[in-house]
C-alpha positions as CSV (number, residue, x, y, z in Angstrom):
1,X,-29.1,-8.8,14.8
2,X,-26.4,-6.7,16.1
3,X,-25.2,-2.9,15.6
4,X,-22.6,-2.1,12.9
5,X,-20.9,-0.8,15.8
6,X,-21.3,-3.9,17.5
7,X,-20.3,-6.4,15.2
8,X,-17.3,-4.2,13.6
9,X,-16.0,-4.5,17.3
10,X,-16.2,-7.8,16.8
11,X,-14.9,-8.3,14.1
12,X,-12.0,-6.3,15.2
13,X,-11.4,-8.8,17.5
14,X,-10.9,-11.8,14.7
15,X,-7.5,-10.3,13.3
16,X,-4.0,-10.8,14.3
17,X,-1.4,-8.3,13.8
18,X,1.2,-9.5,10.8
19,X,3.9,-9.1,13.0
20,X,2.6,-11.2,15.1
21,X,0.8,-14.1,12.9
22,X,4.6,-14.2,10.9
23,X,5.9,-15.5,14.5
24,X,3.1,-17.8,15.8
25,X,2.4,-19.4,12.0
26,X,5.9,-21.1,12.9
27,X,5.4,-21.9,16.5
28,X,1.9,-23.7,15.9
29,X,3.2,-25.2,12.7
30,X,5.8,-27.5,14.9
31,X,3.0,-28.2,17.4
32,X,2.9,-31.9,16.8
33,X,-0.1,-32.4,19.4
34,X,-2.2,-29.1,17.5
35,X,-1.8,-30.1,14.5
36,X,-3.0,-34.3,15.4
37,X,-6.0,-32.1,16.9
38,X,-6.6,-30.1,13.5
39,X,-6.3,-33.3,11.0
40,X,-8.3,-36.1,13.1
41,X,-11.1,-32.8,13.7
42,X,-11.1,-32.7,9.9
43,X,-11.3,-36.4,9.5
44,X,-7.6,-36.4,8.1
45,X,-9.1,-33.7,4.9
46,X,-6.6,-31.8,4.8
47,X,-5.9,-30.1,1.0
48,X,-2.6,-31.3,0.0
49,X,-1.5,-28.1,-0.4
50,X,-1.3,-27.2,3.0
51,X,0.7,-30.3,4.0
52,X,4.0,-29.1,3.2
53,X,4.7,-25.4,4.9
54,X,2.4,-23.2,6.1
55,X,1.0,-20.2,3.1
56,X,-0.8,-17.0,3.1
57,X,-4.1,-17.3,1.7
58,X,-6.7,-15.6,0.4
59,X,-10.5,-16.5,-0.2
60,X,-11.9,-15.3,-3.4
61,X,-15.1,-16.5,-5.8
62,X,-12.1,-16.6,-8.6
63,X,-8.5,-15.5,-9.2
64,X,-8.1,-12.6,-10.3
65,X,-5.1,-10.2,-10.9
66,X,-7.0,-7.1,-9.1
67,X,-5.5,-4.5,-7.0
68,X,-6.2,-6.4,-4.1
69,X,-5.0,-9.5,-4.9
70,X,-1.2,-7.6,-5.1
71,X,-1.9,-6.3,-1.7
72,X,-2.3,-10.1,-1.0
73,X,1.2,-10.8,-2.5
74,X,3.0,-7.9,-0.9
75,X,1.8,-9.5,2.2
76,X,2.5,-12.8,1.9
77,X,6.2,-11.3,1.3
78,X,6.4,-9.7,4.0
79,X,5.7,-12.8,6.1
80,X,7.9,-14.9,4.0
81,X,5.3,-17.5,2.7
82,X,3.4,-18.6,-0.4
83,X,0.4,-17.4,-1.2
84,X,-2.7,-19.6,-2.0
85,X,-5.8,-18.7,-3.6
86,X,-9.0,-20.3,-2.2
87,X,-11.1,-20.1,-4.9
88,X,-15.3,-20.9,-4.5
89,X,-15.8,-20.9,-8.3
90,X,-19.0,-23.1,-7.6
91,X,-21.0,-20.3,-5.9
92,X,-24.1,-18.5,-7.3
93,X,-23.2,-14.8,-9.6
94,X,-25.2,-12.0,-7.8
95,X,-25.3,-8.1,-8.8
96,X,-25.7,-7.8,-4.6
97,X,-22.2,-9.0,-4.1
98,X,-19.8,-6.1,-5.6
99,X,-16.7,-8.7,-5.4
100,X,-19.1,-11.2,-7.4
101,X,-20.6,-8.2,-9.6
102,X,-16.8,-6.8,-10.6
103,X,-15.6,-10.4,-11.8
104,X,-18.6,-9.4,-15.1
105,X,-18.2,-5.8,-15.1
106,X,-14.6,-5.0,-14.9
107,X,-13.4,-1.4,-13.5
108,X,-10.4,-0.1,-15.1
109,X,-7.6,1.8,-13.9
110,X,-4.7,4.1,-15.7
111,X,-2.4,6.0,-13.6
112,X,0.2,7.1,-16.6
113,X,1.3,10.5,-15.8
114,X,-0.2,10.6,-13.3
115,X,-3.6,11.1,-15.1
116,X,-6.0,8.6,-12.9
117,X,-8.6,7.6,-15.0
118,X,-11.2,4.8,-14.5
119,X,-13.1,2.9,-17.0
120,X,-15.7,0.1,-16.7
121,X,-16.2,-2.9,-19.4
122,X,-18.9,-5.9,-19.1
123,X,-17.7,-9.1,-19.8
124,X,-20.7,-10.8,-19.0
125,X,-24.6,-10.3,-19.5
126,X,-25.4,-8.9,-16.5
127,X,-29.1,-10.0,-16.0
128,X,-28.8,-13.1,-17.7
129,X,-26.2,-14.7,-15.5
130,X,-27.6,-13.4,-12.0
131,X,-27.8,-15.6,-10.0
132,X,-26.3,-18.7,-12.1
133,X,-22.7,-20.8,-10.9
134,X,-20.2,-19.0,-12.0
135,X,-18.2,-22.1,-13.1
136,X,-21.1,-22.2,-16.0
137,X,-20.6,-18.6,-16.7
138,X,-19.7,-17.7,-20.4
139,X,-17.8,-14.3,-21.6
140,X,-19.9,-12.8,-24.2
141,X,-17.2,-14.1,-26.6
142,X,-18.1,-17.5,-25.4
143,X,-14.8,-17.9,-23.3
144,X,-15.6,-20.0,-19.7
145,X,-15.6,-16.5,-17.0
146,X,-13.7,-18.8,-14.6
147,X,-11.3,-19.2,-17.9
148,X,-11.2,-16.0,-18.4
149,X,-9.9,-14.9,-15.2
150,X,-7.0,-16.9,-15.0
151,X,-5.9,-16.6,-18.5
152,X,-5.6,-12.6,-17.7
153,X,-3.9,-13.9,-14.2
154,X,-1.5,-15.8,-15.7
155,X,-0.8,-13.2,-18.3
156,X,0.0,-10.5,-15.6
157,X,2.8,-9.3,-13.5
158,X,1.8,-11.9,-11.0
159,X,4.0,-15.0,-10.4
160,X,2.3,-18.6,-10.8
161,X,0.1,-19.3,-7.3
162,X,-1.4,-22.4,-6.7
163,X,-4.8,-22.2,-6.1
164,X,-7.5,-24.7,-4.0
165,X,-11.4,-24.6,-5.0
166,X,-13.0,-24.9,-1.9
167,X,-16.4,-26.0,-4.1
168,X,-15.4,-28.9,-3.6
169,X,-17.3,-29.3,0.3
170,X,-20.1,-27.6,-1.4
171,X,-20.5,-30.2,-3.8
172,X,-19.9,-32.8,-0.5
173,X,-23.0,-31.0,0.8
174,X,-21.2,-29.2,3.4
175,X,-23.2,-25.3,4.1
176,X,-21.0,-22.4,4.3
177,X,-20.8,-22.1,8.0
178,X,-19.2,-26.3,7.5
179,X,-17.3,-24.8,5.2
180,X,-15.5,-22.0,7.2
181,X,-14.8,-24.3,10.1
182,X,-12.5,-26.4,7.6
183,X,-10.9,-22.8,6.4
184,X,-10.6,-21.6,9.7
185,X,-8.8,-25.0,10.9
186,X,-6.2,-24.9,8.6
187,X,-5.6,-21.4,9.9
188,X,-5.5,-22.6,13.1
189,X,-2.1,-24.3,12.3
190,X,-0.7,-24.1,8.9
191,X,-2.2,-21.0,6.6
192,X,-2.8,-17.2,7.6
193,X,-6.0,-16.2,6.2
194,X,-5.9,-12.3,4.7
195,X,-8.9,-10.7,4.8
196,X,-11.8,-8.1,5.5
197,X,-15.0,-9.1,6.9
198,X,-17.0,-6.0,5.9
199,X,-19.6,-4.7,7.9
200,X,-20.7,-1.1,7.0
201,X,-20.4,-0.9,3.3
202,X,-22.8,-4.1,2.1
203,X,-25.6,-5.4,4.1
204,X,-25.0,-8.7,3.1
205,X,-21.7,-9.0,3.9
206,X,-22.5,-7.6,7.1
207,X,-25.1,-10.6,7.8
208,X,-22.7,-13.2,6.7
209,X,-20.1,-11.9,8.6
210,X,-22.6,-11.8,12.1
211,X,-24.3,-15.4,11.1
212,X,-21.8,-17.7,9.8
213,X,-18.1,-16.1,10.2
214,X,-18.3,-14.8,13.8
215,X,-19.4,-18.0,15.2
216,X,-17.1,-20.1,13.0
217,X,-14.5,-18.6,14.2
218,X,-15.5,-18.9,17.8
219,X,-16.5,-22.9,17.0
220,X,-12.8,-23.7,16.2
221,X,-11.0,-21.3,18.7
222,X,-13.0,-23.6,21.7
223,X,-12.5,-26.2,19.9
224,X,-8.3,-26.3,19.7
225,X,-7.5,-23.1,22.5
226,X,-6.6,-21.2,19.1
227,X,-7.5,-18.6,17.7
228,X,-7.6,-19.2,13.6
229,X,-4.7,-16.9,12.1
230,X,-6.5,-13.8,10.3
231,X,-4.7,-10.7,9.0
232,X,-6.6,-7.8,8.2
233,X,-5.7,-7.6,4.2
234,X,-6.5,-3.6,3.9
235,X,-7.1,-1.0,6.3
236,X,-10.6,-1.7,8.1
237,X,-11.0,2.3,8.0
238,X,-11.6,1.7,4.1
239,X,-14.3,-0.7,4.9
240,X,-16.1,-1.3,1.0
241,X,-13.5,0.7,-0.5
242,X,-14.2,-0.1,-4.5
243,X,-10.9,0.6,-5.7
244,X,-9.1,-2.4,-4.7
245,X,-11.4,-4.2,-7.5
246,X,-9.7,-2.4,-10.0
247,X,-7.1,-3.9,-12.6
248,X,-4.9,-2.0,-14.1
249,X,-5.0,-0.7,-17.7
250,X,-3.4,-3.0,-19.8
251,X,-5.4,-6.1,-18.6
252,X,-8.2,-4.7,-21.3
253,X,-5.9,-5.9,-23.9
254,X,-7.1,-9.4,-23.0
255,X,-10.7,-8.9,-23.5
256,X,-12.0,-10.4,-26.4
């Protein structure tokens, strides 16, 4: 196993510069021959919501209208496309995972006048639900968490994304480093992927990041001369910073 310093150098290498991944989305796009590669590599399984233009994206357990998820927006804005939410709503809860653990124990944020003031609410039993699909997750009002989440999505600010569950390969059997060489196909020709591989704030991150996303990516850039399309979605100085799980104040009017 690597140093932190070793893999975040790595990882490092995986991103694109928007500026840059705005321009070659477009150019590899209109690549007939690439994209013939791509489709017949993926056995012609290609999510129909990828056939029509190319999209930002985003890979998260479950849509959510966090913090991060407008940074997502704003970027796909900025590079003139449509965001997509990747959801994975068949994988396992686990109080490990602080993206997992903070879809079950909400964080709170109120910046009115400009007091900033942070509170936290469980949704969820905690211990009872570790380590169970969260697609079979109930609210403790009874309410489906994978309901939940996009009820308080589509009752936000947000506009109406389209969103792809990528449980669908696990339930074809596929294991998660099959699964990131179909994600990181499509980004090899018609999606930009934003994201943060994190390294020196989680442990576990850190090893599925060294054992499953650094050689995916590698697999598919020898395999079409391409590098997949991967924009760093925050800063990678704020590495684990907790406050882009926030939601803002108002969401708590939802909970039930």
């Amino acid at each position: 196993m690597g140093s932190n310093e070793e893999i975040s150098k790595k990882v490092l290498e995986l991103y694109t510069p928007l500026s840059v991944a705005k321009k070659e989305i477009w150019r590899r796009w209109n690549d007939k021959a690439l994209r013939k590669k791509v489709e017949n590599f993926l056995g012609g399984d290609v999510p129909d919501i990828f056939k029509d233009k190319p999209k930002a994206v985003i890979f998260r357990n479950i849509a959510t209208p966090n913090f991060e998820m407008g940074i997502a927006y704003e970027y796909a804005c900025m590079m003139g496309l449509d965001l997509v939410i990747i959801e994975y709503t068949a994988d396992k809860f686990c109080t490990r995972n602080r993206d997992k653990l903070h879809l079950g124990k909400m964080m709170f944020f109120n910046n009115d006048d400009n007091l900033r003031i942070v509170s936290k609410k469980k949704i969820v039993s905690i211990k009872e639900v570790d380590n169970k699909c969260l697609n079979e997750i109930k609210t403790l009002w009874g309410e489906g968490l994978v309901s939940f989440h996009h009820r308080i999505f589509d009752s936000s600010d947000f506009p109406k994304f389209r969103t792809f569950d990528a449980s669908v390969y696990k339930k074809a059997g596929f294991n998660p480093h099959e699964i990131y060489l179909k994600i990181f196909s499509i980004c090899s020709y018609s999606a930009i992927l934003l994201e943060n591989f994190l390294v020196k704030s989680d442990k576990g991150e850190r090893e599925f990041t060294e054992e499953i996303i650094i050689p995916a990516f590698s697999d598919i850039e020898k395999k079409f001369g391409f590098r997949p399309l991967i924009v760093s979605l925050l800063d990678t100085d704020e590495d684990g910073s907790i406050f882009w799980q926030y939601y803002p104040e108002k969401i708590k009017e939802y909970i039930h």
